[in-house]
SEKE-871687 format. One record per residue: residue number from 1; residue in one letter; z, x, y negated of N, C-alpha, C, O in turn. Coordinates in steps of 0.1 Angstrom, whole numbers, plus 5000, padded with zeros to 4 digits. Atoms other than C-alpha are relative to their C-alpha. Layout:
+-----+------+------+------+------+------+------+------+------+------+------+------+------+------+
! pos ! code !  n.Z !  n.X !  n.Y ! ca.Z ! ca.X ! ca.Y !  c.Z !  c.X !  c.Y !  o.Z !  o.X !  o.Y !
+-----+------+------+------+------+------+------+------+------+------+------+------+------+------+
! NUM !    a !    Z !    X !    Y !    Z !    X !    Y !    Z !    X !    Y !    Z !    X !    Y !
...
+-----+------+------+------+------+------+------+------+------+------+------+------+------+------+
% end
This chain:
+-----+------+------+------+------+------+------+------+------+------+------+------+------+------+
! pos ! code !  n.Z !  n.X !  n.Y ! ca.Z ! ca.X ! ca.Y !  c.Z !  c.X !  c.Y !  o.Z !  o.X !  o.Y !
+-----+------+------+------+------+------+------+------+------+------+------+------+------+------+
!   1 !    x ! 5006 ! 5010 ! 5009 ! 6254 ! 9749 ! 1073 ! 4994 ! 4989 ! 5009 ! 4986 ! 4991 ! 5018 !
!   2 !    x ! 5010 ! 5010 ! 4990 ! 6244 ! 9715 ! 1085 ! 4981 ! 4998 ! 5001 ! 4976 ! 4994 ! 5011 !
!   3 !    x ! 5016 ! 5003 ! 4997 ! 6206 ! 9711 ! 1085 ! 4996 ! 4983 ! 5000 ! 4986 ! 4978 ! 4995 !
!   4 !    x ! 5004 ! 5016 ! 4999 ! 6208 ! 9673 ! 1091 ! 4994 ! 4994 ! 4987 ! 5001 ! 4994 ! 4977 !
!   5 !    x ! 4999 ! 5006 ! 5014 ! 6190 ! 9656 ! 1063 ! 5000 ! 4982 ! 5001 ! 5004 ! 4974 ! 4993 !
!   6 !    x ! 4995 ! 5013 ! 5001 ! 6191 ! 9623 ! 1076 ! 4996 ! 4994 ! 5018 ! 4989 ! 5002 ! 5024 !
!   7 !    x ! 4999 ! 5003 ! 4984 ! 6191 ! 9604 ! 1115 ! 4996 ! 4985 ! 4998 ! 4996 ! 4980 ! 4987 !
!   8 !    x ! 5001 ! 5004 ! 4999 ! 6180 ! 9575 ! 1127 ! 5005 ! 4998 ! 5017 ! 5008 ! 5008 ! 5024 !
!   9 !    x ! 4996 ! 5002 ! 4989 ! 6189 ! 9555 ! 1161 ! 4996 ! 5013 ! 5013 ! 5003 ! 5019 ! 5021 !
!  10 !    x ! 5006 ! 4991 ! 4992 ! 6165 ! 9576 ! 1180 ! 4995 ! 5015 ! 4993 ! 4989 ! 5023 ! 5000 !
!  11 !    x ! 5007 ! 4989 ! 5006 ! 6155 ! 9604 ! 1157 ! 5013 ! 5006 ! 4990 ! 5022 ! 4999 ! 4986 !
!  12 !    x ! 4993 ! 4993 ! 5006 ! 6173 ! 9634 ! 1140 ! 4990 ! 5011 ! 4988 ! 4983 ! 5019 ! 4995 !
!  13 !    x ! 5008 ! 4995 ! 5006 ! 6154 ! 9651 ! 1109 ! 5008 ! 5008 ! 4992 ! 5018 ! 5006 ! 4985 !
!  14 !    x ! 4991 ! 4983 ! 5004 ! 6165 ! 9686 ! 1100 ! 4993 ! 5006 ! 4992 ! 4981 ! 5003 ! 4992 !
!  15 !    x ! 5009 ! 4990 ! 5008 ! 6155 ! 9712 ! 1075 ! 4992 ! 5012 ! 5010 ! 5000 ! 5012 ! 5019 !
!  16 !    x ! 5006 ! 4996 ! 4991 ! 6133 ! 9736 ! 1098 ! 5008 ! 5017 ! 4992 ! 5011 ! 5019 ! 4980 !
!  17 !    x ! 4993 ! 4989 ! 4997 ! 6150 ! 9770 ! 1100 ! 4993 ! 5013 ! 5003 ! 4988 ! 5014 ! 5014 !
!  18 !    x ! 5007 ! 4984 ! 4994 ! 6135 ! 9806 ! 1104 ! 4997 ! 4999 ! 5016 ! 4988 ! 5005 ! 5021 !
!  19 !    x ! 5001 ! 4994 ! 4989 ! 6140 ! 9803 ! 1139 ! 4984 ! 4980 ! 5008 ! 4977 ! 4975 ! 5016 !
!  20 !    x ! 5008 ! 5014 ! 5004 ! 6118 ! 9769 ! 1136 ! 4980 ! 5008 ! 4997 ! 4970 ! 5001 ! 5000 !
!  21 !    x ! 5011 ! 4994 ! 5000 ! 6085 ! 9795 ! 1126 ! 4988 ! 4998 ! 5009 ! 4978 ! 4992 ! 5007 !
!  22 !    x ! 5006 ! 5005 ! 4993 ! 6071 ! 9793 ! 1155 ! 4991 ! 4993 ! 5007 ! 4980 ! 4995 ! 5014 !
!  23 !    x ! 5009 ! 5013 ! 4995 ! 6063 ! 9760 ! 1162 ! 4988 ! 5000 ! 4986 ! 4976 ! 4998 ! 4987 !
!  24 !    x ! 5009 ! 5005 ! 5013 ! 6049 ! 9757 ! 1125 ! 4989 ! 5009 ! 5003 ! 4978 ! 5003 ! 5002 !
!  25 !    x ! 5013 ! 4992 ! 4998 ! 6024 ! 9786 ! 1134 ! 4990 ! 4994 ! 5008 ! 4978 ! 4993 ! 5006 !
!  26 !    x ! 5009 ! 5003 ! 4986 ! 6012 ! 9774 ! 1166 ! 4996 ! 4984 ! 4998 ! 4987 ! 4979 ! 5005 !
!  27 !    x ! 5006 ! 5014 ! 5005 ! 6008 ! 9737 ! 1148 ! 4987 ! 5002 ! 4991 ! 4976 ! 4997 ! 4994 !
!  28 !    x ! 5005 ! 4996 ! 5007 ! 5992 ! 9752 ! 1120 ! 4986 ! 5005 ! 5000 ! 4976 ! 5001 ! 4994 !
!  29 !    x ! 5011 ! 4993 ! 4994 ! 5967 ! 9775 ! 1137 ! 4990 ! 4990 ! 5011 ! 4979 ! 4992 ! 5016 !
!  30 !    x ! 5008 ! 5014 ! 4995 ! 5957 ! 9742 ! 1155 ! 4989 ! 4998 ! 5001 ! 4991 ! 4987 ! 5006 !
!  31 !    x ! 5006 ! 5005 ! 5007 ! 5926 ! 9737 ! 1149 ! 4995 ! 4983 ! 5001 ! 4990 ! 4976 ! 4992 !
!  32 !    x ! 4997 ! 5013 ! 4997 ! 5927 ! 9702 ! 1169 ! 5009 ! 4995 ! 4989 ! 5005 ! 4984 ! 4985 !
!  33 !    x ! 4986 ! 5003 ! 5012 ! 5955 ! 9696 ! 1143 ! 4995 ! 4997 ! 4986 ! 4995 ! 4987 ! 4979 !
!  34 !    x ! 4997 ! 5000 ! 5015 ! 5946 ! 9709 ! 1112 ! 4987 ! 4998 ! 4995 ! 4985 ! 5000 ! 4983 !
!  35 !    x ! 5016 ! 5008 ! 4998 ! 5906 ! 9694 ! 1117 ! 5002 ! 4990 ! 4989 ! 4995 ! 4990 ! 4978 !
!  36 !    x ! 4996 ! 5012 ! 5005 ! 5921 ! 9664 ! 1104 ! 5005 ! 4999 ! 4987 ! 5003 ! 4988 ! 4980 !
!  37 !    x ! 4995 ! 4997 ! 5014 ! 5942 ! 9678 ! 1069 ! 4986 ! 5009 ! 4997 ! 4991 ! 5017 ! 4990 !
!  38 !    x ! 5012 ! 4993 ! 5009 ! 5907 ! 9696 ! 1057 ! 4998 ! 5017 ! 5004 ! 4991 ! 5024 ! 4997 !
!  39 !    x ! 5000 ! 4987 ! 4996 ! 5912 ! 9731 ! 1078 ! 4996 ! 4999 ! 5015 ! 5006 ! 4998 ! 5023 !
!  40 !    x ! 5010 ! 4998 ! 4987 ! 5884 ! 9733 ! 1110 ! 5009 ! 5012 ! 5005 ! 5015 ! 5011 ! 5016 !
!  41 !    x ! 4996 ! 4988 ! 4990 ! 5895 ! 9766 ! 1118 ! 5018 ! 5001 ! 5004 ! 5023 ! 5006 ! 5014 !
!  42 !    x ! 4984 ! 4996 ! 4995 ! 5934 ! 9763 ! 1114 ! 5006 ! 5006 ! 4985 ! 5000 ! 5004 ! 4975 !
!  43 !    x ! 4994 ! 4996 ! 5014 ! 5952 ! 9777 ! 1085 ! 5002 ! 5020 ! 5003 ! 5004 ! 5027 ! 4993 !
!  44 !    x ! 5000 ! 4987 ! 4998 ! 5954 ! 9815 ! 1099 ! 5013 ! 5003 ! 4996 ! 5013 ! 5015 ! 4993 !
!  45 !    x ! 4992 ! 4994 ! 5003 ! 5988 ! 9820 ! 1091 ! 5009 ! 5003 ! 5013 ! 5011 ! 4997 ! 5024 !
!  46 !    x ! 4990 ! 4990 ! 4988 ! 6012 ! 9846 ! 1112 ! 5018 ! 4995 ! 4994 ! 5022 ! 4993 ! 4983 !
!  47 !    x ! 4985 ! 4999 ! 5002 ! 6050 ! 9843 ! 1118 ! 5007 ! 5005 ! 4988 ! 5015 ! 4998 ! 4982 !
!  48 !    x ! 4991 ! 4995 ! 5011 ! 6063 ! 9866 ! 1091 ! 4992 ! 4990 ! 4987 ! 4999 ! 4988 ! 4977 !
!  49 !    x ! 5010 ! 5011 ! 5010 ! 6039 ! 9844 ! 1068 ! 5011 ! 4992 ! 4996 ! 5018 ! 4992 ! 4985 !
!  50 !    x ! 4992 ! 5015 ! 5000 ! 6058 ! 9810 ! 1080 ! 5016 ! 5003 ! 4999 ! 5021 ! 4993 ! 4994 !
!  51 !    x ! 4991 ! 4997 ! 5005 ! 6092 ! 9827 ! 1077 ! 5002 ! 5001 ! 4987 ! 5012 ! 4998 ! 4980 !
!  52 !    x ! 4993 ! 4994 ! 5016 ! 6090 ! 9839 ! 1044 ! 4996 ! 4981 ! 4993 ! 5004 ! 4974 ! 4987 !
!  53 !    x ! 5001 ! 5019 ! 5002 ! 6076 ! 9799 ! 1037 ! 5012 ! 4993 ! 4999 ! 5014 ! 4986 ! 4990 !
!  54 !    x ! 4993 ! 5008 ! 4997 ! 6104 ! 9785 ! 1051 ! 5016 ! 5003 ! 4993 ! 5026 ! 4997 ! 4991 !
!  55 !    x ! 4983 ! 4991 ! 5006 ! 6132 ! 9812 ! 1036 ! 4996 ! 4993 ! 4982 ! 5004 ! 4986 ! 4977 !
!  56 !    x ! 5006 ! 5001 ! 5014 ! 6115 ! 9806 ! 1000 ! 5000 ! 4983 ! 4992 ! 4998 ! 4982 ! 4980 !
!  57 !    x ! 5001 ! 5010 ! 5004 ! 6116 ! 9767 ! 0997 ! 5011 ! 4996 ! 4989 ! 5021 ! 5002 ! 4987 !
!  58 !    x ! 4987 ! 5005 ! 5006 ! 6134 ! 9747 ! 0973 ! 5016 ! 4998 ! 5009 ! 5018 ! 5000 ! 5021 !
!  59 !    x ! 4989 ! 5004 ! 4991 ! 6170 ! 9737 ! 0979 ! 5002 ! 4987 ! 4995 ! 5010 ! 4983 ! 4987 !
!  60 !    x ! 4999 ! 5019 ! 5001 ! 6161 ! 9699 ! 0980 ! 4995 ! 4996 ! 5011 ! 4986 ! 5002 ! 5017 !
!  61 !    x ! 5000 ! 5003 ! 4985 ! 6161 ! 9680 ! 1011 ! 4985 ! 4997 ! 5003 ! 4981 ! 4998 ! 5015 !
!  62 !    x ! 5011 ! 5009 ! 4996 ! 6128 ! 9664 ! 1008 ! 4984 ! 5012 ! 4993 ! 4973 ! 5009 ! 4991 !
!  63 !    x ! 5009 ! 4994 ! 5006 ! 6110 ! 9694 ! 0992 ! 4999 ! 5013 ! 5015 ! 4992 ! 5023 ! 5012 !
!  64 !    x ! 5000 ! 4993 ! 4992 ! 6114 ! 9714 ! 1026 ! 4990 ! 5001 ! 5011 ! 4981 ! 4993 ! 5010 !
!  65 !    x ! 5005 ! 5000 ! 4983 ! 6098 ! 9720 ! 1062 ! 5010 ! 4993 ! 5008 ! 5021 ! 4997 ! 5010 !
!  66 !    x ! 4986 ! 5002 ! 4994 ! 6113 ! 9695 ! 1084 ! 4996 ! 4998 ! 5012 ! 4984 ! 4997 ! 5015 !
!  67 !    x ! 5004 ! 4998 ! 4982 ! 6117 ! 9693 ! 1122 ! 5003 ! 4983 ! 5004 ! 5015 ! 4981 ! 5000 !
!  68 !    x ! 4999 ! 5015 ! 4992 ! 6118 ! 9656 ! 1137 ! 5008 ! 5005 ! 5016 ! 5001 ! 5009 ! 5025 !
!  69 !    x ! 4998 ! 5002 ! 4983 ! 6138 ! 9658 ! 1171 ! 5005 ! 4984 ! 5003 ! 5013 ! 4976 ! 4997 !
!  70 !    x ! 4998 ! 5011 ! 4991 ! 6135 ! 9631 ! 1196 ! 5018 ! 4999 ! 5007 ! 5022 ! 5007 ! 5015 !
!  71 !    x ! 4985 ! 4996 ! 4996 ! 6176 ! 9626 ! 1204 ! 5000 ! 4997 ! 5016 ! 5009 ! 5001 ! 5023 !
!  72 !    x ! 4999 ! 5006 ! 4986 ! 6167 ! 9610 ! 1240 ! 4999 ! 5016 ! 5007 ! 5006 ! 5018 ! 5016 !
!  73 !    x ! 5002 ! 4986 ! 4991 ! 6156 ! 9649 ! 1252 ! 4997 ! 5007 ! 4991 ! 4986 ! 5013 ! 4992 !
!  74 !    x ! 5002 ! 4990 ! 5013 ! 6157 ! 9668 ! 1222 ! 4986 ! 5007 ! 4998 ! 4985 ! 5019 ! 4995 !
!  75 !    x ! 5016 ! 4993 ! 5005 ! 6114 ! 9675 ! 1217 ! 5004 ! 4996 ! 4985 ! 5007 ! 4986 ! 4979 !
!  76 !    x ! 5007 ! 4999 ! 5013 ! 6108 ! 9686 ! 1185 ! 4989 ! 4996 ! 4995 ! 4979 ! 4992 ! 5002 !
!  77 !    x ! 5017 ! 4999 ! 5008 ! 6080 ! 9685 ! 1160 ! 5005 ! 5002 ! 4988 ! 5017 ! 5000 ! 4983 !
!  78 !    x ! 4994 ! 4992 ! 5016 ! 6079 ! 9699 ! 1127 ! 4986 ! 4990 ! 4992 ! 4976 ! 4985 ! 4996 !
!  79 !    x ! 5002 ! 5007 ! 5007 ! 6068 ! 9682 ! 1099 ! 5001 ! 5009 ! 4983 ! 5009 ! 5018 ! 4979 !
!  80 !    x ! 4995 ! 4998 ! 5009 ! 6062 ! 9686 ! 1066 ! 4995 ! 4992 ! 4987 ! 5001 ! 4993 ! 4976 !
+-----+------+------+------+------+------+------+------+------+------+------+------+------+------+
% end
């Protein structure tokens, strides 16, 4: 299945994938990060957490977890 939901010159924006968990944890748990959306400490959530999040979403492009990669050297970031 493609994942692409939509590209730009430099940017490729994908639906974020189980194997995609990861990053969202270690964003999440931030607390530099997540200071700024209304959560000092971080959101506390674990891996099997953000899988089951990410397995569970709608199936509409814009109602998902999405990953931003840079196309110049493929860095991510997740988004949502």
């Amino acid at each position: 299945m493609n994942h692409t939901v939509f590209e730009t010159k430099r940017l490729l924006i994908r639906r974020a994938t189980v194997a995609d968990a990861g990053m969202y944890v270690a964003l999440w748990n931030d607390p530099r990060v997540m200071a700024h959306v209304g959560f000092p400490e971080g959101l506390g959530v674990d891996e099997s957490e953000m899988t089951r999040r990410i397995r569970d979403k709608p199936d509409a492009d814009y109602e998902q977890f999405l990953v931003v990669t840079r196309k110049s050297d493929g860095r991510a970031r997740a988004t949502h």
